[in-house]
C-alpha positions in Angstrom: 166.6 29.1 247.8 166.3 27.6 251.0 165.7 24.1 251.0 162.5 22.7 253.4 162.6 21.0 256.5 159.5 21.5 257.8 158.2 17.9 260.0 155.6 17.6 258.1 152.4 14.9 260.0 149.0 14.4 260.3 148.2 17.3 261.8 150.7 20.2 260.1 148.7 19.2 256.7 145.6 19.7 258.3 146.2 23.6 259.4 147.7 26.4 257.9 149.9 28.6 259.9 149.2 31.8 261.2 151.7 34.5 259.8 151.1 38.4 261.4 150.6 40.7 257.8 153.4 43.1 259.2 156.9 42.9 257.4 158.8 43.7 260.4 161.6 45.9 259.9 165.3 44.3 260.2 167.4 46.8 258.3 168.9 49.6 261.2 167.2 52.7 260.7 168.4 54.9 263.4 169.9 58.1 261.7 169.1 61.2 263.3 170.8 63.3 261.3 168.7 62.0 258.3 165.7 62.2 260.2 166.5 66.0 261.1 167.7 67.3 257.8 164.2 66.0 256.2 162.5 68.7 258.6 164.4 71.3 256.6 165.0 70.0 253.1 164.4 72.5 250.3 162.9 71.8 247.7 163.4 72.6 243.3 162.2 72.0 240.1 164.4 71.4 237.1 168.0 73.2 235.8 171.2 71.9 235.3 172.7 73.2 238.8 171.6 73.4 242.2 172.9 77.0 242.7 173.8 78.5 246.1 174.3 82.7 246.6 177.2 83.6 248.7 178.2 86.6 250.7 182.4 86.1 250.5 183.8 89.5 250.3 183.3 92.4 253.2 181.3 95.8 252.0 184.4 97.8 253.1 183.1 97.8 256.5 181.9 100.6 258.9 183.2 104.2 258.1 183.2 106.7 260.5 182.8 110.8 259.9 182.7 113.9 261.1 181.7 117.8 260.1 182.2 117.8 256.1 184.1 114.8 255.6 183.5 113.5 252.2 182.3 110.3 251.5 183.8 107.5 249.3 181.9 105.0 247.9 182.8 102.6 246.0 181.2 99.9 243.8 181.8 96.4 245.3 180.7 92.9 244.0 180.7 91.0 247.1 178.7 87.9 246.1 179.5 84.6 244.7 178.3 81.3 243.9 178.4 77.3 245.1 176.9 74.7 242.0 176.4 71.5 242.7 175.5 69.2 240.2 172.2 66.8 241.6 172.2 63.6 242.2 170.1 60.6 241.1 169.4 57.1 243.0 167.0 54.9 242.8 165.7 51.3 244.3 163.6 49.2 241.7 160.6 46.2 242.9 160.4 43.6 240.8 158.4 40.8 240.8 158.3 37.3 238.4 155.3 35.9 236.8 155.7 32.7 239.3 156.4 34.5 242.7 152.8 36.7 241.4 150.7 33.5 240.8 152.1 31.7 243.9 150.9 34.5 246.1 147.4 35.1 245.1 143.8 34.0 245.9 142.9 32.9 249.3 145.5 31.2 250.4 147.6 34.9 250.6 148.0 36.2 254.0 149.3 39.7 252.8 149.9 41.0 249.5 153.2 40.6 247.7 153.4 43.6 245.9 152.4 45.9 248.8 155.3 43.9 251.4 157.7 44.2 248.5 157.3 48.0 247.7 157.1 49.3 251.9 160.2 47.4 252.2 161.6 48.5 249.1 160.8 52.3 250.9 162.8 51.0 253.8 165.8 50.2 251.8 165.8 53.7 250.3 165.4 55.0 253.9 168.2 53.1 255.3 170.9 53.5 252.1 170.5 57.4 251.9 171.2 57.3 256.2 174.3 55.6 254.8 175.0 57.5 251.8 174.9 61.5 254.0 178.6 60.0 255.1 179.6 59.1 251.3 183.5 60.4 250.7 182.8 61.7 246.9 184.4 58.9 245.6 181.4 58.1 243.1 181.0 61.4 241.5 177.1 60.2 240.8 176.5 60.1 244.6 175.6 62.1 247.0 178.2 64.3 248.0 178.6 63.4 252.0 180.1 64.5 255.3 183.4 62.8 254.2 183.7 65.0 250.6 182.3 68.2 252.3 183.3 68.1 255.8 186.8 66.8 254.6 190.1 66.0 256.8 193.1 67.4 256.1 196.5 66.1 255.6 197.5 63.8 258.9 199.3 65.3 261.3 197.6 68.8 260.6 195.2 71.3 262.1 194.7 72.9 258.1 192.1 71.8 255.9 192.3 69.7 252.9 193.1 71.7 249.3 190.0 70.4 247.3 187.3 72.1 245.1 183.5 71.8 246.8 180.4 73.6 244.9 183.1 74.6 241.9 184.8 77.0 244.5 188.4 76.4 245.5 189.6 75.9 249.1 193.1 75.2 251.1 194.9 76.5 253.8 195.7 79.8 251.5 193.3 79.8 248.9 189.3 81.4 249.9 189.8 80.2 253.8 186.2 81.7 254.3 185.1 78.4 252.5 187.0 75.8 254.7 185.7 73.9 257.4 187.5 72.9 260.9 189.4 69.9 259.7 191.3 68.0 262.8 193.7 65.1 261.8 196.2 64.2 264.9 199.0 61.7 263.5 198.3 60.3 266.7 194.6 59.3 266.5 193.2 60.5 270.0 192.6 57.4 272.4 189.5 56.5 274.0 186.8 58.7 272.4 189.1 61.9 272.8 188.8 62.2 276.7 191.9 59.8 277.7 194.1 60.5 280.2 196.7 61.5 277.1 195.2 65.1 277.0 194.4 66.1 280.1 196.5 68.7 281.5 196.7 67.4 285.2 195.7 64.5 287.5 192.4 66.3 288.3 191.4 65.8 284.2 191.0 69.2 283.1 191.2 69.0 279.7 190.1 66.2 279.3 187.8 66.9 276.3 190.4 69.2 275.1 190.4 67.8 271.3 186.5 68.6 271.3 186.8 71.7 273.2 189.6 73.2 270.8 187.0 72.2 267.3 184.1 74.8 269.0 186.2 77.1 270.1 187.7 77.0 266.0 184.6 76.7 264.4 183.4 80.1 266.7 186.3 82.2 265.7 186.0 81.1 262.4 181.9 81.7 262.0 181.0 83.4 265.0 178.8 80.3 265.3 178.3 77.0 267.2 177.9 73.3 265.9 174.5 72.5 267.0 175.2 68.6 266.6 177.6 66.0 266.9 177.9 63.1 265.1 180.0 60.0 266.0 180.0 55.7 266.1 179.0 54.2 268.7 182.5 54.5 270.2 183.3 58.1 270.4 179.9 58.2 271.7 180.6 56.0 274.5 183.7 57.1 275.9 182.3 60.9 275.9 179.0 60.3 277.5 180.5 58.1 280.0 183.1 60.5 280.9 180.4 62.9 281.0 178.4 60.5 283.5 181.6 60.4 285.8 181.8 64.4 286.0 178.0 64.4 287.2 176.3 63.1 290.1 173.1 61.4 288.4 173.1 59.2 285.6 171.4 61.0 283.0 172.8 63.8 281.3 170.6 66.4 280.0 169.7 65.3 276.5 167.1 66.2 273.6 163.9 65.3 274.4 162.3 64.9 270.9 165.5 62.4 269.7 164.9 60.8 272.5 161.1 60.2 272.3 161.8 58.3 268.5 164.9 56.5 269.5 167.9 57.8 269.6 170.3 57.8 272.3 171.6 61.3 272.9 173.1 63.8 275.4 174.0 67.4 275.5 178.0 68.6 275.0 177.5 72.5 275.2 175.4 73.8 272.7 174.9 70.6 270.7 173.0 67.8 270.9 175.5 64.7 270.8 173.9 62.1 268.8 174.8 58.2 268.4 175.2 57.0 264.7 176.1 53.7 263.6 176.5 54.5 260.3 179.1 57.2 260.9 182.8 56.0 259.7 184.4 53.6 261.7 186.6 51.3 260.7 187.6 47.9 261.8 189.6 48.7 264.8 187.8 51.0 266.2 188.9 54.0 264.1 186.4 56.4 264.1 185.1 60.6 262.7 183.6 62.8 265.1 181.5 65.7 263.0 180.4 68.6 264.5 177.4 70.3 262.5 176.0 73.9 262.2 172.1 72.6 261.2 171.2 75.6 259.6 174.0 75.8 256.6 173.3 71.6 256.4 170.7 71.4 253.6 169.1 67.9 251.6 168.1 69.5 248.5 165.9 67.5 246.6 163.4 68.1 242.9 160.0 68.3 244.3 159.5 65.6 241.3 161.6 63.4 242.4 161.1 62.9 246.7 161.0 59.3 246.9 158.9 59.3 243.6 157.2 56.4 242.2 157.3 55.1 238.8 154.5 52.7 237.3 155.5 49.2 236.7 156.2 48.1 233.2 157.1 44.5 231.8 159.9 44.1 229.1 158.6 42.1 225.9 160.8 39.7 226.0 160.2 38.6 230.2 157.4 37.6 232.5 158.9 40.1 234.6 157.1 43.0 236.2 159.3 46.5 237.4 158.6 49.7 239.2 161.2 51.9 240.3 161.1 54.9 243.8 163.5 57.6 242.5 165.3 60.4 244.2 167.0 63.3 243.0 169.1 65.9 244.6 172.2 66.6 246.8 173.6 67.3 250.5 174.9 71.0 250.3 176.8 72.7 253.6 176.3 76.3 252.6 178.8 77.2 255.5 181.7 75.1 255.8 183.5 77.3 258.3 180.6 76.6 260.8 181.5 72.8 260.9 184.1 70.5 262.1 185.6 67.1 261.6 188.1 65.3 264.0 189.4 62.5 261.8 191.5 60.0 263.6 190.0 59.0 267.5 191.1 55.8 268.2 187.7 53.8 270.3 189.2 50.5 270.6 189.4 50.7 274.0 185.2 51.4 274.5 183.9 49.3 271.2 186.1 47.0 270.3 
């Protein structure tokens, strides 16, 4: 507890102070990829398992025929499953007999209970915009970028051998369930656009690393990442690389990221977003993710969105409790559509 020294004098005791009955917000809230995936969260009620249909096998493909060739058709089975077990969190408000006597009557500028429960909201907010990065390491977490979207071994271009959603994956084993894993034993220098990997003094090639991940994730899916992910250091040394190859100082960006606050340009087809909470390490070490929106899903039981439970007392306390709970899990239904470049080295930009 903080100890008071407040000058007190004839006229402090004489007028109270004027407080504004807004708890501004100090915990760092910025993370689009949280605030986009809640546009296109799907929702359940009850089960064991969080079940996700696959198409994994082909149909046998096109035949083609002439005159009286005979067909040959043949029963196929060319579904299968993901099951992912949900997840629960929650963030609990409590509140002791003395805090709820000492703020009450007139002399309250704003209720206790009411601050205590938005900012409780706020710290649900802000730890699940930490949590969408979570490596698996807690099997009762969410499941995050760093278990689903994986790096392989160092030094390699293969993804990692692992199980995700019960279904097996390596470099040999169902590769139509692997994402684009890069891993240089090198870590790329500068936020991936050094002068390391360009292929002459002009700079082509300078965004080599990144150009190589879409062109993967393409052959492998057909599709394009439709947002990347990265600290503030990747994020740097990419956009101003970008500014150097234009001749104004504002990349084309997303205009509706931009209009809440978040900084942002456009790399191709995907919208290149700045997230603090993405991993980084000390030095500078830092994971660039490129995301396929569409298969990146925040499943959640329609009873349990940021639900509230009552407050109860123990009998043995003078102790009030209530508690917001949340239950569900981060699926990627498409892993192939999605990259990760593991080891890009931004010391040089954020450090």
């Amino acid at each position: 507890m903080a100890t008071s020294s407040f000058p007190w004098n004839q006229a402090n005791v004489m007028v109270q102070d004027y407080i504004i009955p807004t708890i501004h917000d100090q915990i760092w809230l910025s993370n689009a990829a949280f605030m986009r995936m809640k546009g296109r969260q799907k929702t359940f009620t009850g089960g064991r398992r969080i079940v996700v249909p696959l198409g994994w096998r082909a149909q046998g493909g096109i035949k083609w025929f002439a005159g009286a060739d005979v067909f040959a058709p043949t029963v196929r089975d060319p579904f299968q499953a993901a099951e992912f077990t949900p997840k629960n969190a929650n963030v609990d408000i409590t509140i002791d007999w003395d805090e709820e006597m000492q703020v009450s009557g007139p002399e309250k500028v704003m209720d206790l209970m009411e601050a205590k429960g938005e900012w409780a909201r706020s710290t649900f907010f802000d730890g699940m915009g930490n949590d969408i990065y979570n490596d698996g390491t807690d099997s009762k977490a969410l499941a995050g970028l760093q278990f689903a979207l994986k790096e392989g071994a160092s030094g390699t271009t293969n993804p990692p051998t692992m199980t995700y959603g019960g279904i097996s994956r390596s470099a040999t084993v169902n590769t139509w369930w692997n994402h684009i894993s890069d891993n240089p034993t090198t870590a790329y220098t500068t936020g991936i656009v050094a002068a390391t990997f360009t292929s002459d003094a002009n700079g082509d090639g300078r965004f080599l690393p990144l150009t190589k991940a879409f062109a993967r994730v393409k052959l492998a899916s057909g599709k394009s990442p439709t947002m990347l992910l990265g600290n503030v250091g990747v994020y740097s040394a990419v956009h101003f690389a970008l500014v150097k190859s234009e001749t104004y100082q504002r990349p084309q960006q997303n205009s509706d990221l931009f209009k809440v606050g978040f900084n942002n340009f456009m790399f191709r087809s995907a919208v290149f977003v700045e997230d603090e909470k993405a991993p980084r390490t000390a030095a500078g070490i830092e994971k660039l993710y490129g995301i396929y929106e569409p298969s990146l899903r925040l499943w959640v039981d329609s009873r349990a969105n940021f639900a509230f439970e009552p407050f109860r007392k123990p009998h043995n306390q003078m102790v009030r409790t209530a508690y917001i709970l949340w239950r569900g899990e981060l699926i990627v239904s498409e892993p192939r559509a999605n990259f990760v470049i593991a080891n890009i080295d931004t010391a040089a930009v954020s450090v």
